[in-house]
N, C-alpha and C positions, 0 to 999 in steps of 0.2 A: 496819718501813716500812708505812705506810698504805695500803692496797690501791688505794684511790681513788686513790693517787699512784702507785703500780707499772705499774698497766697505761699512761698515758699516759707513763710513762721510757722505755717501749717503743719510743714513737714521737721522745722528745723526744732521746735521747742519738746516734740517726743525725743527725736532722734538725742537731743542734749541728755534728757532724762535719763535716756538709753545708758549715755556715756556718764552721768554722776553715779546711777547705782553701780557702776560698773567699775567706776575707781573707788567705792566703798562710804555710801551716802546711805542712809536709810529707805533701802528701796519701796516701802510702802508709800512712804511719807513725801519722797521722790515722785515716784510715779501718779500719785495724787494730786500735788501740785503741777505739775507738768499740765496733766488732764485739765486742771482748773485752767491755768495762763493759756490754753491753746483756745480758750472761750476768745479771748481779746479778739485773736485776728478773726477766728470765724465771724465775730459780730461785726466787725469793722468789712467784711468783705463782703458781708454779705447786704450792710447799709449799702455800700457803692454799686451792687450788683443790682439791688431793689430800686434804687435811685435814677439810676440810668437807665434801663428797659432793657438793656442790651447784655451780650457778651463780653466780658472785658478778660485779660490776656495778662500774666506776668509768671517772670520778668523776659525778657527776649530772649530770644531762639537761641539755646547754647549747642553749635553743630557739635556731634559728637565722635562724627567721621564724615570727611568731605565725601568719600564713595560709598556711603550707604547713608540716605537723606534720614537718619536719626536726629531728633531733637527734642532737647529738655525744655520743655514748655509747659506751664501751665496755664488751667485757664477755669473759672468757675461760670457760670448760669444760670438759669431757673430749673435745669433740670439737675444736675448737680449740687445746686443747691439743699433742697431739704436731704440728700442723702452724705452730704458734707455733716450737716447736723444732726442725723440718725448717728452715723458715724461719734462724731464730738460726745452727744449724751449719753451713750452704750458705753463708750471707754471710760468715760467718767466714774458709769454707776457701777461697772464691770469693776474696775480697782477699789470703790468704793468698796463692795462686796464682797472682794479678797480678803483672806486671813493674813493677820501676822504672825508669824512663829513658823509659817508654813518647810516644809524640810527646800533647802536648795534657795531660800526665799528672794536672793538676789537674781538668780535666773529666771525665777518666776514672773518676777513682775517686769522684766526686761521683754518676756514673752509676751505678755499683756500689751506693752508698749508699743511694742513692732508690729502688732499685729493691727493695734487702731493706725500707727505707721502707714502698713500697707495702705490699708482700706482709703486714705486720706489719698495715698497718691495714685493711688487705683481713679478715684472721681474727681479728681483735680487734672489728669494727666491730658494733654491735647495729642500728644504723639502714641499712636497705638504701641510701636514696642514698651513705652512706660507704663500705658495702660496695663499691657501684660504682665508685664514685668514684677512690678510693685503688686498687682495679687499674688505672683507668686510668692514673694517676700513674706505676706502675708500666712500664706500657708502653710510655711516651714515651721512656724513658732506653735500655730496651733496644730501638728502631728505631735510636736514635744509635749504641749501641756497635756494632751491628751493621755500618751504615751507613758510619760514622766508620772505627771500626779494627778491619775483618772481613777477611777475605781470601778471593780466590776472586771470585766475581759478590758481592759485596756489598751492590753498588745494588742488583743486581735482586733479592738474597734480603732486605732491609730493605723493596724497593717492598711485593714479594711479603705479608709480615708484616704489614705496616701497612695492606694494604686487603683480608687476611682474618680481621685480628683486629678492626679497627676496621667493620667488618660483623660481625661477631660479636656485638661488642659491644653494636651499635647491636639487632639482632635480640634480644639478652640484655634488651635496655632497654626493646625494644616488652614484652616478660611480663613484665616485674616491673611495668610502667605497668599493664598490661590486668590484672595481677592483683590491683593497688591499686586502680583503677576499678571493678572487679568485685563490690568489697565495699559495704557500704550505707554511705550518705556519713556516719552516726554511729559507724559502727565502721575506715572508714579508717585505719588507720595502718602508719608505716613502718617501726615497729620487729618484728623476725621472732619477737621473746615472745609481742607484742601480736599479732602475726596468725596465729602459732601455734595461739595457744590459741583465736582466735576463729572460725577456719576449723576446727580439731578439734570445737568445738561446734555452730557451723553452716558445714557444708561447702558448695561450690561447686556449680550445677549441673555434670554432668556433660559437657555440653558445650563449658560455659566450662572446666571444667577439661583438656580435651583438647586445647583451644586453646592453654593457658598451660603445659600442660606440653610440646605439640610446641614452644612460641616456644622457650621455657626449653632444650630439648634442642639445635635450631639450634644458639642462642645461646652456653648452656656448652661444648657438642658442638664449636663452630669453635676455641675458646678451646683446649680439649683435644687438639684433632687428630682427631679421631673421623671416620672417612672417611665420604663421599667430603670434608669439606672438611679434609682432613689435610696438604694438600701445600707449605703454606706450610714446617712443619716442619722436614722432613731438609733442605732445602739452608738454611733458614735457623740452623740449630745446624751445620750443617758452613761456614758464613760466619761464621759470629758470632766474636769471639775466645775465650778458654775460660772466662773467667769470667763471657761472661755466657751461656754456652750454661749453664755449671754453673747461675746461678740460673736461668735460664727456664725448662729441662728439669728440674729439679730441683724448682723452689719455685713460680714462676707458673704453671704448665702444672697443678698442684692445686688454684689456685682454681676452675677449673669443676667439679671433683669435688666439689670443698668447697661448692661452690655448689646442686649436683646431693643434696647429703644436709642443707646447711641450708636450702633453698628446696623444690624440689619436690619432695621424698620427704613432706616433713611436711606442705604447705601445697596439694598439687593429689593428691593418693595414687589417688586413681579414677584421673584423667588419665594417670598415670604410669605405673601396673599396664595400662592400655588398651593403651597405646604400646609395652610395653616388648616386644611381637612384631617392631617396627619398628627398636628400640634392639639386639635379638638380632641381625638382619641385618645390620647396621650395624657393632655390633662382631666378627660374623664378618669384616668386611670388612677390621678395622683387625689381625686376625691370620689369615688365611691371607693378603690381598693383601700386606701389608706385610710377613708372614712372607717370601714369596718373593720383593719386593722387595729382603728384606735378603741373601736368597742372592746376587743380582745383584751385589752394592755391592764395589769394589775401594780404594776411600777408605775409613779406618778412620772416619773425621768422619761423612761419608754414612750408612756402618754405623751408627751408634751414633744416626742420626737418625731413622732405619727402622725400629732396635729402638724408641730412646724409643717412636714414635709406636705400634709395633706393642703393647706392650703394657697402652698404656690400653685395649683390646678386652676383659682380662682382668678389671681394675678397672669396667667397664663391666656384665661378669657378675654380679658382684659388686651392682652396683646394681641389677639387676631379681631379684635370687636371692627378696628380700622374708623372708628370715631373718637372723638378729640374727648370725648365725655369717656369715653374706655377706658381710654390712656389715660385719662385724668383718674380714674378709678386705680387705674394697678396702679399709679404712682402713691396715691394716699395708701392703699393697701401696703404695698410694700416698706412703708415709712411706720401705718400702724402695725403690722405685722412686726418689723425690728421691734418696735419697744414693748409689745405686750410677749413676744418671746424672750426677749432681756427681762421681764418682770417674773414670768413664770419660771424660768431658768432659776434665777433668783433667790423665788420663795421656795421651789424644789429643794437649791443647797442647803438654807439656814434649816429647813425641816429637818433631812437628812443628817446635820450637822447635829443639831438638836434632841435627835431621838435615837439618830443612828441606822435609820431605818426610811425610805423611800416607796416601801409597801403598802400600799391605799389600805387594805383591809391591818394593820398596825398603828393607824392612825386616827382612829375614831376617839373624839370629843376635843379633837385641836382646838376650837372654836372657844371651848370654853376656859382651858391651859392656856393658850397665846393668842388673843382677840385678835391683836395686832397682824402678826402672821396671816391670822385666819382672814383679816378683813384684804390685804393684799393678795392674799391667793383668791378672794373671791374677784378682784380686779380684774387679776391675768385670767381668770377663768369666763368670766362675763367679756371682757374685749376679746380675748380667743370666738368664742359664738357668735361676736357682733351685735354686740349689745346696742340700743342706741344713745347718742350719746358721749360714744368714746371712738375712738380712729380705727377699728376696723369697719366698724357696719358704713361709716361713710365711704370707704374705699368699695365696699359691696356694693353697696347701694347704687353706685355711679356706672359699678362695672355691668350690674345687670341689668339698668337702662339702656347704657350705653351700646350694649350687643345682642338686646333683644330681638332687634327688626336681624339683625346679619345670620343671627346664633340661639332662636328663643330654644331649643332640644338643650345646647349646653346649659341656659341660664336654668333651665327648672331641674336640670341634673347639680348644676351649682346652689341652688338652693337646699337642693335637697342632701347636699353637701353642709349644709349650715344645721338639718335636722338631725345631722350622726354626730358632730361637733358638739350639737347641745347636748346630745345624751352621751355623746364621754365625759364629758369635764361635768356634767350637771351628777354624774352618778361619782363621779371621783370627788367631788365638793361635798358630797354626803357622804359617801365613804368617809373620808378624812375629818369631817369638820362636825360631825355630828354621830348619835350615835354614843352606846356605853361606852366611857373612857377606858381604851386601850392599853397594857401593859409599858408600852415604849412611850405613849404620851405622859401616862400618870408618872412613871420614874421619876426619882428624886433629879434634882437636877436639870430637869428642863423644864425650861423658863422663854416667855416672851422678849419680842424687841423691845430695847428699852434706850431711851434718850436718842437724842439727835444723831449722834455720830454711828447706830447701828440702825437704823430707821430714813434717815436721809436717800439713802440710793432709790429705795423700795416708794418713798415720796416723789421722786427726782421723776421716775418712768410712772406713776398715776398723772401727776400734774400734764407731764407731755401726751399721754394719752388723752385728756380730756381736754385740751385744749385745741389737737386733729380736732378731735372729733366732733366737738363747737363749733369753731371754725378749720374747715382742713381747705381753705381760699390759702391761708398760708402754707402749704404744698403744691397745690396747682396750680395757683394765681399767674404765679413766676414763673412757671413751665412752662405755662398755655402757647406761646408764641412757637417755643419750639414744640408742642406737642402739636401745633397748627400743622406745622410745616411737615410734622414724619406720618401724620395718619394718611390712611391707606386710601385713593381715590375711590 
């Protein structure tokens, strides 16, 4: 298959899916399959990607308007890469993990669709406005599932979402303008090749670039959850329904990272290294406040919204570390981070679904009612702490090497980040999982996973987790060339 043609399948075999639930196909069954066939091209693009060492490009430049240099262009990489495939396994397990019967179920899973949609052409896109663009796309479908069929405050955790991601976004929109503006009107352009290389040749003042890298930090920073604007977050992944907390926590919530190592790391480097005393406070804030936070949390959903958010503070180190082993760290983190948040999201719903009940102290002697359940939520609860082993602790591991000599005050604040992490989840695993059996476990009626077809998703995100975590060369290997190129002198 023609490369030129691989990378747009990417986009074109959801978008289909899109369009059969919608002239009245079975949209579980749709959108399931759709997920499975979008494996094809990913593996195929990503053999030619691994093959050649390089960047490669398709299909050609479709201009969009001669007088504003827009174009549709894709393009995959090493860095792109494992977030292409975060992306593919999250949607996969995410629809896997959908009910059917659900009320509306044709819009539902259309939402589902567009939203792994988005995220695809969010990491695939070489022209910044598509970059933007396609997250937005993104984001509209998860305000509805939230909105639509969340439970708990809904409205307010949807309000909440959509007027701090959509200020985010809008914040993300003034730096990428100011830092299109900034260039001389002959070298303008919006593809991140073309401004790459011409901002490495002639770089920014340092002023403007201090400007463009605080907007760009706001901007990605709201997107991320980066305190103080974090609190959209936990209640809106404990409102959400589970799959679309699995994608948002999982898949969306790394395009600002992603954004933060193809945007400002390479294109404002002064402005960034400036700030990143400002970026250290900051993610001190996103793990000890939210560490302690998560001690707080009696809802396992709430929990596991406290963690998400708590620790991109780590992935955050990781970005101002300015060594190639940093970066190689927030990249694995942020890869093991999607799936052990898709796993915990996960086990949350079917609990919830199960019992009816999402209340740790309602859920004592899981363990023994649903093994199954109980052995996957020990999963996500052990890769949440960084267990070894599995794809978060190597993503840690590298990052607190990697930023010791620049950052050793944050790496033992980040450790000590991993110390409140173990005692939430280590006390909500006994909570829940042990302990006299509870009224809402013992009911008639609930029962464990059973056979392949409700137990697959929940296999799907352990195997990917242990296999980072094994080897997490297959994250970074492929990166490393551009992770050479963007770390900090």
């Amino acid at each position: 298959m023609n490369f030129s043609l691989t990378l747009p399948a990417l986009l074109a075999i959801p978008l289909v899916g899109v369009v059969l639930i919608a002239l009245g196909s079975r949209p579980k069954t749709t959108a399931l399959w759709a997920s499975v066939l979008n494996l094809i091209p990913g593996f195929l693009a990503s053999g030619m990607v691994l093959r050649s060492g390089e960047i490669l490009f398709g299909p050609d430049p479709i201009p969009v308007k001669e007088v504003f240099p827009v174009k549709f262009i894709l393009g995959m990489d090493g860095l792109s890469l494992s977030l292409v495939w975060l992306t593919l396994i999250v949607a996969l397990t995410a629809i896997g993990a959908g009910r059917e019967g659900v009320k509306r179920e044709k819009e539902y899973y259309i939402c589902l669709l567009l939203i792994g949609l988005g995220a695809l052409g969010a990491f695939l896109s070489v022209d910044l406005f598509y970059f933007f663009s396609f997250h937005e796309v993104a984001l509209i479908p998860t305000f509805l599932l939230v909105g639509m069929w969340g439970h708990g405050d809904r409205t307010g955790a949807a309000w909440r979402m959509t007027v701090y991601l959509m200020l985010g976004s809008m914040i993300l929109l003034l730096g990428l303008i100011g830092l299109f503006l900034a260039l001389p009107e002959t070298a303008r352009s919006l593809d991140w090749r073309v401004l790459s290389e011409t901002l490495r040749a002639n770089p920014l003042s340092p002023g403007i670039q201090h400007v463009v890298a605080a907007l760009l930090l706001v901007g990605f920073g709201t997107l991320v959850s980066l305190v103080p604007f974090h609190s959209w977050a936990p209640g809106g992944y404990a409102s959400a329904p589970a799959p679309a907390a699995m994608l948002h926590a999982g898949v969306l919530k790394k395009f600002g990272l992603y954004g933060l190592l193809r945007v400002a790391l390479p294109m404002v480097p002064d402005g960034w290294k400036e700030i990143s005393w400002l970026v250290g406070l900051l993610l001190a804030g996103n793990i000890l406040y939210l560490g302690l936070a998560s001690l707080q949390q009696r809802d396992f959903r709430w929990l596991l919204g406290f963690s998400s958010a708590m620790h991109m503070g780590t992935v955050f180190l990781g970005l101002i570390s300015g060594t190639v082993l940093g970066l190689a760290g927030a990249l694995t983190l942020m890869v093991g981070h999607g799936l052990s948040a898709a796993l915990g999201f996960a086990v949350a719903g079917e609990i919830s679904r199960r019992t009816g009940t999402s209340w740790m102290r309602d859920l004592g002697g899981l363990a023994r009612r649903a093994p199954q359940l109980w052995f996957y939520l020990m999963i996500a609860a052990m890769a949440s702490i960084g267990l070894p082993g599995l794809a978060n602790f190597a993503g840690e591991i590298m990052i607190f090497f990697g930023s010791w000599t620049a950052h050793p005050v944050l790496v033992g604040v980040a450790a000590w980040g991993v110390v409140l992490s173990a005692v939430a989840m280590l006390r909500a695993v006994k909570a829940m999982a042990f302990g006299s059996m509870s009224p809402a476990v013992e009911a008639e009626g609930v029962t464990d996973l059973k056979g392949v077809r409700e137990t697959w998703p929940f296999a799907v995100l352990t195997l990917a987790l242990l296999l980072v975590g094994i080897m997490p060369l297959l994250v970074y290997g492929p990166a490393r060339p551009v992770l050479e190129r963007i770390s900090l002198p």
